[in-house]
C-alpha positions in Angstrom: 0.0 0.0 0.0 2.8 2.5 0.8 4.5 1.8 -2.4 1.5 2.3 -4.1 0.7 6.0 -2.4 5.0 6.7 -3.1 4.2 5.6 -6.8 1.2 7.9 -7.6 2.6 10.8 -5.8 5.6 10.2 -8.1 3.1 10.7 -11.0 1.6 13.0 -9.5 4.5 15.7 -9.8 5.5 14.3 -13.3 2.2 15.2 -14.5 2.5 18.6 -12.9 6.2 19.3 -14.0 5.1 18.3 -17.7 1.7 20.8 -17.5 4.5 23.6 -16.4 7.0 22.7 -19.2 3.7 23.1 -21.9 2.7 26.4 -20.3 6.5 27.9 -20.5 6.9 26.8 -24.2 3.5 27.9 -25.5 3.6 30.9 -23.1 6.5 32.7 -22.5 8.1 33.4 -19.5 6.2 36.4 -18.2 2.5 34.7 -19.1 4.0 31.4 -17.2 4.6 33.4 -14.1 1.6 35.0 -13.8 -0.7 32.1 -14.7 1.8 29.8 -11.9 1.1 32.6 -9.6 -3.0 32.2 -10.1 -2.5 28.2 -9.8 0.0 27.8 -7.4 -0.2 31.0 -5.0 1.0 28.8 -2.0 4.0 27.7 -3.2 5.2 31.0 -4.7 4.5 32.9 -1.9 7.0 30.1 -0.1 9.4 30.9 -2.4 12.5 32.9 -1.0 12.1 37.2 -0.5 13.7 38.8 -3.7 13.0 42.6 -4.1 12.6 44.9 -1.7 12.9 48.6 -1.4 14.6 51.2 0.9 13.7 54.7 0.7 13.4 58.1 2.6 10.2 59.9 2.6 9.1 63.6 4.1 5.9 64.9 3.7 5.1 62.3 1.4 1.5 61.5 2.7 -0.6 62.4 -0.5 1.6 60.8 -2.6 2.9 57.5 -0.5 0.0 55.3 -1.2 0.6 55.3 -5.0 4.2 54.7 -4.6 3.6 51.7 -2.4 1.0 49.7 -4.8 2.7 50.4 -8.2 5.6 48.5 -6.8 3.7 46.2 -4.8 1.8 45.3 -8.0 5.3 44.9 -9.4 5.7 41.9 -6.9 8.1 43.6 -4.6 8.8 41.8 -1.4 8.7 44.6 1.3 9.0 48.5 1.2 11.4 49.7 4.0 10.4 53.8 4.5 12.6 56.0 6.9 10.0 58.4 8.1 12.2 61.8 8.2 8.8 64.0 8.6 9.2 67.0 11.3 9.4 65.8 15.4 5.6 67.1 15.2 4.7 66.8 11.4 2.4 64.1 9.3 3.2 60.2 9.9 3.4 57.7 7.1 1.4 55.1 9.9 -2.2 57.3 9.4 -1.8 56.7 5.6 0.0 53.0 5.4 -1.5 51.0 8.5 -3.4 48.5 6.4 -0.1 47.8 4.6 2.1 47.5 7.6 -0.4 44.9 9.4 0.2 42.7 7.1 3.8 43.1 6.7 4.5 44.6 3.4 5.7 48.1 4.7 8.4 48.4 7.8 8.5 52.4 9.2 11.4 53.6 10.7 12.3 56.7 12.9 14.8 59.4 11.2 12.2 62.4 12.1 13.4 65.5 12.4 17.2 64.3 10.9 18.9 66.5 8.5 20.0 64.8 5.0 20.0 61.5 6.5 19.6 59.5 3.0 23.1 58.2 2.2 23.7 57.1 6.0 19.8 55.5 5.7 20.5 53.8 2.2 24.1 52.5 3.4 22.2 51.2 6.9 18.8 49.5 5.4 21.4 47.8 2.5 23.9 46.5 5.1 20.9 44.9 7.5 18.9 43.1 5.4 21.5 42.3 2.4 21.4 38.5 3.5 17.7 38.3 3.2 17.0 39.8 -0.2 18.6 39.3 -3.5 17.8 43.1 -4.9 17.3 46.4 -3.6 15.9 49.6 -4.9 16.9 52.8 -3.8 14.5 55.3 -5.4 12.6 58.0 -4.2 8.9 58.6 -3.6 8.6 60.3 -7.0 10.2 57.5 -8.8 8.1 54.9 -10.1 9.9 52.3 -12.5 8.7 51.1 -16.3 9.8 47.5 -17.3 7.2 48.1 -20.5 6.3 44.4 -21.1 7.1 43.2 -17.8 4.4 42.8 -15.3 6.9 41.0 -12.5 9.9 43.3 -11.5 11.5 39.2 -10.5 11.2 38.5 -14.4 12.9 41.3 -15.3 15.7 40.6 -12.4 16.1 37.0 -13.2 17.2 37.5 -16.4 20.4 35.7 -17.2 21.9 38.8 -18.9 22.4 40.0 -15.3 23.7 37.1 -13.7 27.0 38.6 -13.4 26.2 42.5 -12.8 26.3 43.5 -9.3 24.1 46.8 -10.3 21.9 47.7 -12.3 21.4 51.4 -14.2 18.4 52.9 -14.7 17.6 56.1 -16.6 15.3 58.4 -15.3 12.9 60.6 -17.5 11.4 63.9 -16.3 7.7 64.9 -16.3 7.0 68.2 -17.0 4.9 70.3 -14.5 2.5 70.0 -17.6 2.0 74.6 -16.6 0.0 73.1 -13.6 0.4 76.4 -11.0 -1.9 74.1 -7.8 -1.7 70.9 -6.4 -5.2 68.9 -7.1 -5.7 65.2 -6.0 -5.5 63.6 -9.0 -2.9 60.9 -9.8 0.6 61.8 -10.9 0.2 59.9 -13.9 -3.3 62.0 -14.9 -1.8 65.5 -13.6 1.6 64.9 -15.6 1.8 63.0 -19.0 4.5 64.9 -20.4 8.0 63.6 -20.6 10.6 65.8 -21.2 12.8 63.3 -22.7 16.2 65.9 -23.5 18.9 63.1 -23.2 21.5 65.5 -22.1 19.6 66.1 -18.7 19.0 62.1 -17.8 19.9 61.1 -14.7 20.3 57.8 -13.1 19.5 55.4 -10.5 20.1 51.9 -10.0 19.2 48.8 -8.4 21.5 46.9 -6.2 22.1 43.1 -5.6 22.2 41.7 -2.3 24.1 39.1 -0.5 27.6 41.2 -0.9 29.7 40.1 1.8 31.5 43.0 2.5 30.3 45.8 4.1 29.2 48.4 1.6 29.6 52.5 2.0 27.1 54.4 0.0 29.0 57.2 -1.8 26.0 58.8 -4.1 22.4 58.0 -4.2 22.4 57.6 -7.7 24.9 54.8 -8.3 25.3 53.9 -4.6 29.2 52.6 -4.7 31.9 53.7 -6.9 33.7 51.0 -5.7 31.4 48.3 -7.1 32.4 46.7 -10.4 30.1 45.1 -13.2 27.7 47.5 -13.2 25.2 46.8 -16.1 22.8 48.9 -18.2 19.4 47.2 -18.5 20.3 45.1 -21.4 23.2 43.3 -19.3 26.0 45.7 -21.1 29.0 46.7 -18.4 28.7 50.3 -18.7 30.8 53.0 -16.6 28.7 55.1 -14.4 27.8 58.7 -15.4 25.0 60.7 -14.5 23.3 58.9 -17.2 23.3 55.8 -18.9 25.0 55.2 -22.4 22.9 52.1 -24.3 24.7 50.9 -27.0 26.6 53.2 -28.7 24.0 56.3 -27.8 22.1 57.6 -25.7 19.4 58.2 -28.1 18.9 54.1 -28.3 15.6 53.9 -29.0 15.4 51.0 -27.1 15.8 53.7 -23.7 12.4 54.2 -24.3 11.8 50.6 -22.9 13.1 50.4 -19.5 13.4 53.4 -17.2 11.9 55.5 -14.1 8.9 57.7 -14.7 10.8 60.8 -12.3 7.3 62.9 -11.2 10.3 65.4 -9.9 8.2 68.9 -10.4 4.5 68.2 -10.4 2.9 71.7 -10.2 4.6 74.9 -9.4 3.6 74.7 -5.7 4.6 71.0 -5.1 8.2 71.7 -6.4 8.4 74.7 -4.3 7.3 72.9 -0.9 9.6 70.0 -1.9 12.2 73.0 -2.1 11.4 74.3 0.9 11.4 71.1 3.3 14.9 70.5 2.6 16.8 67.8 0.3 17.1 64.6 1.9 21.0 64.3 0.8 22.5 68.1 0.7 20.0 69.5 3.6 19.0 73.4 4.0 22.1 75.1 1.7 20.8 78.1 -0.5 22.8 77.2 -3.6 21.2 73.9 -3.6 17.9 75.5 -3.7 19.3 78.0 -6.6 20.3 74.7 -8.5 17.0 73.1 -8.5 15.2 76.5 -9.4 17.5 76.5 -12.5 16.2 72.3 -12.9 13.3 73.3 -13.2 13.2 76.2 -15.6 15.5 73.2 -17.8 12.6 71.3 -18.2 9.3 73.4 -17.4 7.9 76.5 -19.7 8.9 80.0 -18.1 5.9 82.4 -17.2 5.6 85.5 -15.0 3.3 83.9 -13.0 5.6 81.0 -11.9 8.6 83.3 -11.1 6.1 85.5 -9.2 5.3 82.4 -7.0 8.5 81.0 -6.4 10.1 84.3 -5.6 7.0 84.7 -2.9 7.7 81.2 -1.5 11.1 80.9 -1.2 13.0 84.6 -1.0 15.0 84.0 -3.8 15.4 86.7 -6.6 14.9 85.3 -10.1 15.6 88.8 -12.0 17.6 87.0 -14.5 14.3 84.4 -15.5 12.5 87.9 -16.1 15.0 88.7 -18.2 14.9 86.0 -20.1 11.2 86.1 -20.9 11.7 89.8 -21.9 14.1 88.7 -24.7 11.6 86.1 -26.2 
């Protein structure tokens, strides 16, 4: 009898392993995940932790809940947010409970620290490099297109990134689309317009876990100079500059594909409160205020009316902007 239950079990899991080697060949890979995902949810969800993402958030409550269930839908693992609101301000917990009773999001305390982010990156990587095989270091406004890819793990698992260590993303710039207000619309319905000027790409990239030494963040935008085989996202070693070069261009139509939608500006007043509260890497400093007022002009239409607003906000004198719209 107990040879008998050892034999159909046996055939039991042939037959399954042959159904799963029909649905990856008439499928594809992606399709086969998904549809292994709706028939087995059990054993995926025993599978090991992959992805997960570390970031710093301040006065991110309006926009937070967006951020956390485009990646979730992604399939990321677990969201770790350093919560560096004022001592008194808005907490991520009145927005995120649901998410962290069930153990997708993990809040910790930097409130009221001043440009904490490298020092939070470098921690949150160090501490939990064992137990993921990725991290993602992007910010709140940063939300990342794999085009056909429905499962940021398919993408990952590629084998042209067996042997890359890091992984570079560009990022593309909405426009404030001349929006003056904030409204509660999404991100995506407030600001369709990419402002997709390669020469002002940045980048930001995607880390693998499991490195046994310890790691010392240098820049939040490739993390570790140190670090070698970093990869473009078609698994070509590329040198790290503030953007990525794909193939022999960085026109490649192909950048088009993969990269982070950066909602950076969103309307005049958002960029200006953003200004305002500080930057999570350089602080409080004047000239780094100057430097994202001349950002944004880069990429967003000039008018009277937005100078008039900014100079009201934030002090600054933006004579030269007038200027510049007197000679047009």
């Amino acid at each position: 009898m107990e040879i008998k239950h050892k034999i159909n079990e046996s055939l039991k899991y042939i037959l399954i392993l042959s159904f799963l080697i029909i649905l990856h060949t008439h499928f594809g890979e992606i399709i086969f995940y998904n549809i292994c995902k709706n028939l087995f949810p059990n054993f995926i969800n025993k599978q090991k932790k992959e992805v997960c993402i570390c970031t710093l958030g301040k006065e991110e409550n309006k926009y937070i809940k967006d951020f956390v269930e485009h990646y979730k839908g992604l399939g990321v693992d677990k969201i770790f947010i350093y919560d560096n609101n004022e001592k008194n301000g808005e907490k991520f917990d009145d927005v995120l409970s649901e998410y962290i009773k069930e153990g997708f999001i993990e809040i910790f305390n930097y409130r009221g620290k001043i440009a904490p982010q490298l020092k939070v990156f470098e921690q949150c990587y160090n501490k939990y490099k064992k137990e993921y095989d990725w991290f993602l270091f992007f910010d709140i406004d940063e939300f990342i297109h794999l085009s056909n890819y429905t499962n940021i793990k398919m993408f990952l698992n590629e084998k042209k990134f067996d042997k890359c260590k890091l992984i570079y993303f560009n990022c593309v710039r909405h426009t404030d689309n001349d929006l003056l207000y904030y409204d509660n619309r999404t991100l995506e319905e407030r600001f369709p317009i990419i402002n997709w000027n390669s020469s002002l790409y940045t980048l930001k990239s995607i880390i693998r876990g499991n490195n046994t030494n310890h790691i010392k963040f240098t820049t939040t935008h490739w993390l570790d100079r140190k670090l070698k085989k970093g990869c473009n996202v078609f698994g070509k070693y590329v040198h790290p500059t503030w953007k990525v070069q794909l193939g022999n261009s960085i026109n490649h139509p192909k950048h088009k594909i993969y990269y982070i939608d950066h909602y950076c500006f969103k309307s005049t007043e958002e960029y200006i409160n953003k200004i305002n509260k500080g930057d999570g890497e350089f602080g409080f400093k004047k000239s780094i205020k100057m430097h994202k007022i001349k950002l944004y002009f880069e990429y967003n239409r000039i008018t009277l009316e937005k100078i008039n607003y900014i100079e009201n906000k934030t002090g600054l004198n933006l004579e030269k902007y007038k200027l510049m719209l007197k000679k047009e």
